[in-house]
C-alpha positions as CSV (number, residue, x, y, z in Angstrom):
1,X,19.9,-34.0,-58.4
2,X,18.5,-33.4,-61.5
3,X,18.7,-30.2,-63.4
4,X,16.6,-27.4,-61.5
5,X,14.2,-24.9,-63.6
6,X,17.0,-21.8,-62.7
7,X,16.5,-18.2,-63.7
8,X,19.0,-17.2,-67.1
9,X,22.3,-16.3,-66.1
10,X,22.5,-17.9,-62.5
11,X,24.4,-20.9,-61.0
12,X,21.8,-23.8,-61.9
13,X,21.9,-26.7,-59.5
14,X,19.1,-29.0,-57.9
15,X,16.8,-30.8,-58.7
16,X,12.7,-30.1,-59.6
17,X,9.4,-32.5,-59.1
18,X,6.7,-31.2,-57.3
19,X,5.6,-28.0,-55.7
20,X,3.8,-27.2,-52.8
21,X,-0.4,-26.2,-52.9
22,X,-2.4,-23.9,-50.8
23,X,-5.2,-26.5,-51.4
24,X,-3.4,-29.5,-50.1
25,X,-3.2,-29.6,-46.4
26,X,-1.4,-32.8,-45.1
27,X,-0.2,-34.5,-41.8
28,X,3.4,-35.5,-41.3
29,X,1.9,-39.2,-42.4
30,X,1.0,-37.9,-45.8
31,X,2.9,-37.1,-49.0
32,X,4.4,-33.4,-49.2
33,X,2.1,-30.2,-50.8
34,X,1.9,-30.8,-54.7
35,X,1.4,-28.3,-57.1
36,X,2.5,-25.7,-59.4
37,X,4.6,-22.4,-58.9
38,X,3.6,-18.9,-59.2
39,X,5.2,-17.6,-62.7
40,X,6.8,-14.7,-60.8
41,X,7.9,-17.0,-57.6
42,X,11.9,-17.4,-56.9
43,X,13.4,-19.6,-54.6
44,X,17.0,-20.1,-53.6
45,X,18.4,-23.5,-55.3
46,X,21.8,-24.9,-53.5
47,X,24.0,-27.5,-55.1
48,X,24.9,-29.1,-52.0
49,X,28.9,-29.0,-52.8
50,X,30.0,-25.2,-52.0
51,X,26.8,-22.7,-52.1
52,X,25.9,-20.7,-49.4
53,X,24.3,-17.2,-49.1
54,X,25.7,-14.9,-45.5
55,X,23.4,-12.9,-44.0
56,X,24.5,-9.8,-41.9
57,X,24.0,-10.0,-38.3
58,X,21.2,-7.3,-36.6
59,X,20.6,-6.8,-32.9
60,X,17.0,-8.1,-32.8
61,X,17.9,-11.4,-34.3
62,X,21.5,-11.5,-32.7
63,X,19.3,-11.8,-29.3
64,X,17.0,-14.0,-30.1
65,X,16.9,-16.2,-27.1
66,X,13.9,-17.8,-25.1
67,X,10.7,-16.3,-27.3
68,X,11.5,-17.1,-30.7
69,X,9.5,-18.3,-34.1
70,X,11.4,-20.4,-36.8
71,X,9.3,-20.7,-40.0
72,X,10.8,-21.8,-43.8
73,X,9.8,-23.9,-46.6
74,X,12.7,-26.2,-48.4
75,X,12.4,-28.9,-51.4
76,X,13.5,-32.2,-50.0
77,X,14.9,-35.1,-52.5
78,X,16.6,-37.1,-50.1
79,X,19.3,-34.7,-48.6
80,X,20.9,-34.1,-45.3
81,X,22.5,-30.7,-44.5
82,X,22.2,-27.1,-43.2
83,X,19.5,-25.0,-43.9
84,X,20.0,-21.9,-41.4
85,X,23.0,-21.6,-39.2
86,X,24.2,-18.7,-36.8
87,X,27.1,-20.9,-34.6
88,X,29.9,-19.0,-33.8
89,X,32.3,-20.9,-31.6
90,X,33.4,-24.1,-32.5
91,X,36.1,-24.0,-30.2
92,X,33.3,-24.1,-27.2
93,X,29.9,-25.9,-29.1
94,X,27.9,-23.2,-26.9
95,X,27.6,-20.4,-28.9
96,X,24.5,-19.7,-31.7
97,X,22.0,-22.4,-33.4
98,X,21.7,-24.3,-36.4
99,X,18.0,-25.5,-38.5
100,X,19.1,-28.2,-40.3
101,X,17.9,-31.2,-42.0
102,X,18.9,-34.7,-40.4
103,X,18.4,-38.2,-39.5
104,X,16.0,-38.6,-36.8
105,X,15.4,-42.6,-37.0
106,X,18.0,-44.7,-39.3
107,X,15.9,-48.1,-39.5
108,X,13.2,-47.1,-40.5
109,X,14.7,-44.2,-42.3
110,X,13.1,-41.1,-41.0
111,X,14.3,-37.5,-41.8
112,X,13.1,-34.7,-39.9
113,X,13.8,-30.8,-39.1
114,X,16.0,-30.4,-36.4
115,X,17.0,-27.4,-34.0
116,X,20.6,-27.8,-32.9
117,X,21.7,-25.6,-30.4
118,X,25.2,-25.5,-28.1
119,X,25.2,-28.5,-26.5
120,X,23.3,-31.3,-28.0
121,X,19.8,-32.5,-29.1
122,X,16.9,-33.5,-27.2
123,X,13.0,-33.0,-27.0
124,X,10.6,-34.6,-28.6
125,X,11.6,-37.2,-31.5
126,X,15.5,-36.3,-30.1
127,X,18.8,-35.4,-26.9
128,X,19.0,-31.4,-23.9
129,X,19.3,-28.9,-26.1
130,X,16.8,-28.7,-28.8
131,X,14.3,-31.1,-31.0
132,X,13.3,-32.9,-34.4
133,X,10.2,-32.5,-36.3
134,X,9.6,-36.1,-38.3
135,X,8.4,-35.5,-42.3
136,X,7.3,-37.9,-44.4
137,X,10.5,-38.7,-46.9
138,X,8.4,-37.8,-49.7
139,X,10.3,-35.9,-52.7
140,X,8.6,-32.1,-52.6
141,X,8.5,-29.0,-51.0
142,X,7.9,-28.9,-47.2
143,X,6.5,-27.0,-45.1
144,X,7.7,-26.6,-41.1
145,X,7.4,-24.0,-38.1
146,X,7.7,-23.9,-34.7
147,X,7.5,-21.1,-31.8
148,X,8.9,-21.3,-28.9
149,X,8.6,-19.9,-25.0
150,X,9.5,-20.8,-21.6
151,X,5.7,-22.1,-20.9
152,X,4.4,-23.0,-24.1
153,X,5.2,-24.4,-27.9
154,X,3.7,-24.6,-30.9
155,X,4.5,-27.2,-33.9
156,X,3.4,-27.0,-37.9
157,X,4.9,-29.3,-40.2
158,X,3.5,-29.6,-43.9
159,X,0.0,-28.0,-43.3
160,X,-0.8,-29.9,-39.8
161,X,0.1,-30.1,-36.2
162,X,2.5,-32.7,-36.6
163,X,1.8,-35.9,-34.2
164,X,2.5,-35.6,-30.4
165,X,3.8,-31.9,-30.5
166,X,0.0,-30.3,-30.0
167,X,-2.0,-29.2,-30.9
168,X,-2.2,-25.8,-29.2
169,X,0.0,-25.1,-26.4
170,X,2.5,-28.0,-25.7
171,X,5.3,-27.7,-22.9
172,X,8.1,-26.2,-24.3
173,X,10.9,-27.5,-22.2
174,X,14.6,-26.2,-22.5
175,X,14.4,-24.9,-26.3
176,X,15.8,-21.7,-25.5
177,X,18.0,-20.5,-28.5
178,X,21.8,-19.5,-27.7
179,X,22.0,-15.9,-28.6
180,X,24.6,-15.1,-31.3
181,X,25.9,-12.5,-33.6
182,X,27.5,-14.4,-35.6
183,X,26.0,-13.8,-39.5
184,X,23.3,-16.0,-40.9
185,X,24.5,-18.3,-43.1
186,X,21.7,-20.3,-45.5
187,X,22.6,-23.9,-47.3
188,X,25.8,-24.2,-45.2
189,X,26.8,-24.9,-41.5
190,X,29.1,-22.2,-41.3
191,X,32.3,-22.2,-39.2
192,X,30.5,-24.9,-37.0
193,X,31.0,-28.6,-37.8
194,X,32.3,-30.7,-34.8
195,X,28.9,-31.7,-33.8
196,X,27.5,-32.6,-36.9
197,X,27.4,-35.4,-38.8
198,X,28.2,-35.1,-41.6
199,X,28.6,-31.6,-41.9
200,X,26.5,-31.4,-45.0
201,X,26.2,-28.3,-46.8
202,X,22.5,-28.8,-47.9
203,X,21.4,-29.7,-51.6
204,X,17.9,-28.3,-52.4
205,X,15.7,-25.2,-52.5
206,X,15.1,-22.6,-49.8
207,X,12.1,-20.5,-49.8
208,X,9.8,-18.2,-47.1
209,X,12.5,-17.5,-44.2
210,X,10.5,-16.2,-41.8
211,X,11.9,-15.4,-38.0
212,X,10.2,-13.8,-35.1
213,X,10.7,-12.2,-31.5
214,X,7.3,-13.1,-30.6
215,X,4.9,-16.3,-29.6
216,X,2.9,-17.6,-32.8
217,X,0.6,-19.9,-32.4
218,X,0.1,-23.1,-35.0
219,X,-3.2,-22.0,-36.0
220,X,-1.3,-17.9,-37.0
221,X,1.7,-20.1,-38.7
222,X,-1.1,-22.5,-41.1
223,X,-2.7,-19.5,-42.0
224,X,0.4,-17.7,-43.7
225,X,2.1,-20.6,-44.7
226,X,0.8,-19.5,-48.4
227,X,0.4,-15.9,-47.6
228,X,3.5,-13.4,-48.8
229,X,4.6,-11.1,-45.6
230,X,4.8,-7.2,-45.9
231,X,7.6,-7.4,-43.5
232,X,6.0,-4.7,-41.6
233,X,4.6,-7.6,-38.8
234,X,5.2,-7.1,-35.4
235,X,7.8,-9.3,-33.7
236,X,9.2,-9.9,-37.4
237,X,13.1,-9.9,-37.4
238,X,14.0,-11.7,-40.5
239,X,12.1,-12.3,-43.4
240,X,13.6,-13.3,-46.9
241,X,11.1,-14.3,-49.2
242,X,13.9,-13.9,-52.7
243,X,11.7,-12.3,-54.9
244,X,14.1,-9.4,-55.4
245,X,16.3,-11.7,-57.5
246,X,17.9,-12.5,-59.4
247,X,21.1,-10.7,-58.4
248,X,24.2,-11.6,-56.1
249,X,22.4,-10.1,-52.9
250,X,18.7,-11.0,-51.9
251,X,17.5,-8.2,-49.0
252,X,15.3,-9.4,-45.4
253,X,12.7,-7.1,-45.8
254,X,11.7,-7.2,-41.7
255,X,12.7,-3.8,-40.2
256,X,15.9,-5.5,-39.7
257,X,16.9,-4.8,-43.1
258,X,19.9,-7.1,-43.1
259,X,21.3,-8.2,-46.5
260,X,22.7,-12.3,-47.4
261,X,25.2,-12.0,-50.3
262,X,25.4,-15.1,-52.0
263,X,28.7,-17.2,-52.6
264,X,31.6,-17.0,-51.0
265,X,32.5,-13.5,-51.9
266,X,30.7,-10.5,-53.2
267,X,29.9,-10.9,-56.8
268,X,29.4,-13.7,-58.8
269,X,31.4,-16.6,-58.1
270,X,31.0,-20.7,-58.1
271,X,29.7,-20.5,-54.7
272,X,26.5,-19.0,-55.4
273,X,23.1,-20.5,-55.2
274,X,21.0,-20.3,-58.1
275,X,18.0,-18.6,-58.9
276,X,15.1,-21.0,-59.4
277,X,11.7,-20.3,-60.7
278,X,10.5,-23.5,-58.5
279,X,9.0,-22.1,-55.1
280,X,6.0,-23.3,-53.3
281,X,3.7,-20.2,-54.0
């Protein structure tokens, strides 16, 4: 990737084109949100070869199970790799989940957001055990969300109810998440690779984290997809938006309060993501 517009005295890495717009809503058959950042917006920026920020565990996310919301904006240039893991046995493949950017189709090339969870990959555009989300390979920032429950699912991806996953309430199938307090780890797929091929660490920007307890519609998820949270929301267990950087530790501001130190160790190291003025709002 090409050099990323990083904040002074961080670990610069990836690579910057376009940003996302609250004017531009598209369908997965359209190009990604384009426009330009905030001046006071941060994102996370990994390199793709040993960042990664870990994220403390806490008891309302540790349990997240069969009512859950996954929402998160990342800059896409071609990359494969981990965006959120929480696996913690590798010995067993059963225990925790992983959000990760992969391969859905290889001929026609077609990337997509997928949910892996202990046992495979299935559901729509996938395998029993979790689903893909198709976006257009498009280099730019990009938009996703989905909520889950054991009667009903809701899909966003880039500003629209992506094709055959709604809209409105859609069966949800077995998407249940495999509960896990193992810590949060961003950009990296943690101590859980022998599922995943390749086990990419992933090489781009991170922005937005937003994970809930509760059922959220796609119409609720498009209308904060450009809003900043308070945190205070009900059914809001993790949020990280990084605007408290830059500094080796960025804080969830949900009443989880849990804190991700980035790199490998606390302080700064090689291992930390950088600090990028580059961030969809």
């Amino acid at each position: 990737m090409a050099t990323t517009d990083a904040i002074p005295g961080t670990d610069a890495s990836s690579a910057t084109d376009a940003v996302a717009s609250p004017d531009a809503a598209v369908a997965t058959d359209a190009a990604p949100i384009d426009a330009g950042p905030a001046a006071s917006a941060l994102s996370l920026d990994f390199d793709g070869a040993d960042d990664e920020a870990t994220c403390g565990s806490a008891p309302a996310l540790d349990a997240l199970t069969d009512v859950y919301t996954i929402e998160a904006w990342f800059y896409w240039d071609g990359d494969l790799g981990a965006l959120l893991s929480k696996l913690s046995d590798p010995a067993t493949e059963n225990t925790g989940w992983q959000v990760r950017v992969s391969e859905l189709n290889p001929a026609p090339f077609q990337p997509g957001i997928e949910l892996y969870h202990g046992g495979g990959i299935s559901g729509p555009g996938s395998g029993a055990g979790g689903f893909g989300i198709p976006f257009v390979p498009s280099i730019g920032w990009h938009h996703f969300g989905w909520s889950i429950s054991p009667g009903c699912a809701y899909y966003v991806m880039d500003g629209a109810v992506p094709p055959g996953f709604g809209p409105g309430c859609t069966v949800a199938g077995a998407y249940a998440l495999i509960s896990s307090s193992a810590p949060l780890i961003l950009g990296a797929p943690g101590p859980f690779v022998a599922m995943i091929t390749p086990p990419d660490r992933y090489d781009g920007r991170l922005d937005e984290v937003r994970i809930w307890s509760v059922l959220r519609t796609d119409v609720e998820m498009l209308a904060d997809m450009y809003v900043e949270l308070s945190g205070t929301e009900p059914g809001l267990v993790l949020y990280l938006s990084f605007e408290d950087g830059p500094a080796d530790v960025t804080f969830d501001t949900s009443p989880s309060g849990v804190s991700c130190t980035l790199g490998a160790v606390a302080g700064a190291d090689a291992a930390d993501p950088a600090w990028s003025s580059d961030a969809p709002f």
